[in-house]
C-alpha angles and dihedrals in degrees: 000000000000110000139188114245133172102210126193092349096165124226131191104227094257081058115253117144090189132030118235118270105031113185129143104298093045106043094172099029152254097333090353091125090066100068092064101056089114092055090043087066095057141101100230096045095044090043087057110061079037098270123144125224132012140145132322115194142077087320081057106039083062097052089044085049100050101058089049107115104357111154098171143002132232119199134180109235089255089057082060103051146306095274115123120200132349114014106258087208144321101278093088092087095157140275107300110060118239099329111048122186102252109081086187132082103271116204103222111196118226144158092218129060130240133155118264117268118227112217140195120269091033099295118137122175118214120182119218119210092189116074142267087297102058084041090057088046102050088035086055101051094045087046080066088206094320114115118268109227120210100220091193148222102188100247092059090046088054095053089048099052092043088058090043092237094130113102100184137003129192111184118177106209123215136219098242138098115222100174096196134047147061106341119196103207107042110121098005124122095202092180099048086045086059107251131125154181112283098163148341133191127178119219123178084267115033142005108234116205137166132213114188126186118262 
């Protein structure tokens, strides 16, 4: 059965998935790069913006897990770029230049319209008006019976796990203290939503653990 599953979403150990004031120069925040120093190291995540090497390991073993079975993508609208409100025009077409990483369609939420993209490597973006729910849905059905990953950012996490929609999450948590940001737990009652600790495991760079849904 196809489930939703945030892999490898990384958090500082005050827990803060982003840094304040992200912009352009800064994607994932003030100090955000930081937290990302474990995925960085390894091979999947090297092989896939056409870097040789990396890891192999426990570090690796979770990138390499978290793109298995992945049929569609869900992202929050800051996971896609810096632009607030209406689109000025079409030439903002993500982070990652003409081949994004993806190879799968990727369901982008938005409160303003715009046409898919259609991207090298078998990625299209669509963006969904209509909530987290309409996203799932149309995430599910292009998934065709393969799993939807949330790829973040925190904010869309947060709605997702607040409606118990989320099946699995792996989070890797870093060494590093942020202080300020988007935090993903404030405010949230995880066992009273009905999710639990399934596994951990502590590298030299990150703590993995996974909470899955009762």
């Amino acid at each position: 059965m196809s489930k939703l599953r945030v892999n490898a979403f990384t958090l500082s150990l005050d827990g803060y998935g982003a840094g304040p004031d992200q912009d352009l120069q800064n994607p994932l925040g003030v100090g955000g790069e930081t937290l990302h120093k474990w995925a960085w190291s390894t091979r999947t995540f090297r092989e896939m913006f056409g870097e040789e090497g990396g890891a192999t390991g426990t570090d690796e073993d979770f990138a390499a897990r978290s793109f298995e079975n992945v049929g569609a993508w869900i992202l929050g609208r800051n996971m896609f770029g810096p632009i607030r409100g209406e689109w000025p025009d079409d030439s903002w077409k993500g982070w990652w230049g003409d081949n994004p990483p993806y190879h799968v369609p990727v369901f982008v939420l938005t409160h303003h319209k715009r046409e898919p993209i259609v991207m090298e490597g078998g990625t299209t973006f669509h963006f969904v008006t209509d909530g987290i729910h309409s996203a799932l849905e149309q995430a599910k059905a292009a998934a065709d019976g393969k799993d939807v990953r949330v790829g973040g950012g925190v904010a869309t996490i947060r709605q997702y796990l607040q409606e118990k929609l989320i099946d699995e999450m792996h989070l890797a948590i870093a060494p590093v203290l942020l202080g300020a940001g988007e935090n993903l737990f404030a405010g949230l009652d995880m066992p009273k939503l009905g999710y639990q600790c399934a596994e951990q495991v502590a590298t030299a760079l990150a703590t993995h653990v996974v909470i899955n849904r009762v």
